[in-house]
C-alpha positions in Angstrom: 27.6 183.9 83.3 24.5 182.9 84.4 22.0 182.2 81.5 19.0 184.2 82.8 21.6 187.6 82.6 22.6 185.9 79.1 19.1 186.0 77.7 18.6 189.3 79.2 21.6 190.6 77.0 22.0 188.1 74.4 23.2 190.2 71.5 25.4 192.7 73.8 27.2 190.1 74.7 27.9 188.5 71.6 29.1 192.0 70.4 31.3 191.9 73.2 33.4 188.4 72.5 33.2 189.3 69.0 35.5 192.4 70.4 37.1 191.2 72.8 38.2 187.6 71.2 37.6 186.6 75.1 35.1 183.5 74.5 32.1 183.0 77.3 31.1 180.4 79.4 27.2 180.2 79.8 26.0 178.3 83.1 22.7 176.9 84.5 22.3 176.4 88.0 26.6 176.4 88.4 27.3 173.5 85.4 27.8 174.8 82.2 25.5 174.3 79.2 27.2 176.4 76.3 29.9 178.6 75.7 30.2 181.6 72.9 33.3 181.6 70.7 34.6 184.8 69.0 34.8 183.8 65.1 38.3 182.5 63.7 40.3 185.0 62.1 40.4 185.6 58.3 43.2 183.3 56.6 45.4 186.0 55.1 45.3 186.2 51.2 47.6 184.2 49.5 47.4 186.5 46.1 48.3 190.3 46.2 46.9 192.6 44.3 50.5 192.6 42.3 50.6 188.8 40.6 47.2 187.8 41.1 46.2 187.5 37.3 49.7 185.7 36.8 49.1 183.2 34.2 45.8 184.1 32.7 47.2 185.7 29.7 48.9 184.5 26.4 51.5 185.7 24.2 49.7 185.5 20.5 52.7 187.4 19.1 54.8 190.8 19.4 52.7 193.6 20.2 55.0 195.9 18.2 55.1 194.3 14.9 52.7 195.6 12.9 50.4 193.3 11.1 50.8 192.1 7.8 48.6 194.1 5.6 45.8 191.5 4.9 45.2 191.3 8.4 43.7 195.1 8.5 40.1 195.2 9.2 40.2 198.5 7.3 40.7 197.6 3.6 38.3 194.8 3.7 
């Protein structure tokens, strides 16, 4: 594409090889002076929704053992 009709359209035309993924050769007088890439794709998540806190949390003790009676806020 010549770069006259780019700078006519400029952002059109970056929408489109955004699209499209097709990538654009810009020329000046037949020798090219730039081309437009579409951007790289996202690298897909490693972490799920399911798992991701894995190994945040600790285990102070069993949640259904009551606590020893000293321990309660209550009678202090």
């Amino acid at each position: 594409m010549a770069i006259s009709k780019f700078k006519a359209r400029c952002l059109a035309i970056i929408e489109r090889v955004r699209k499209t993924g097709e990538p654009l050769l810009i020329t000046r007088r037949g020798e090219p002076v730039a081309q437009i890439l579409p951007p790289p794709l996202p690298e897909p998540s490693q972490e799920s929704a399911f798992g991701c806190m894995k190994g945040t949390a600790r285990e102070l003790g069993d949640i259904l053992e009551p606590l020893p009676i000293e321990d309660w806020e209550v009678l202090r």
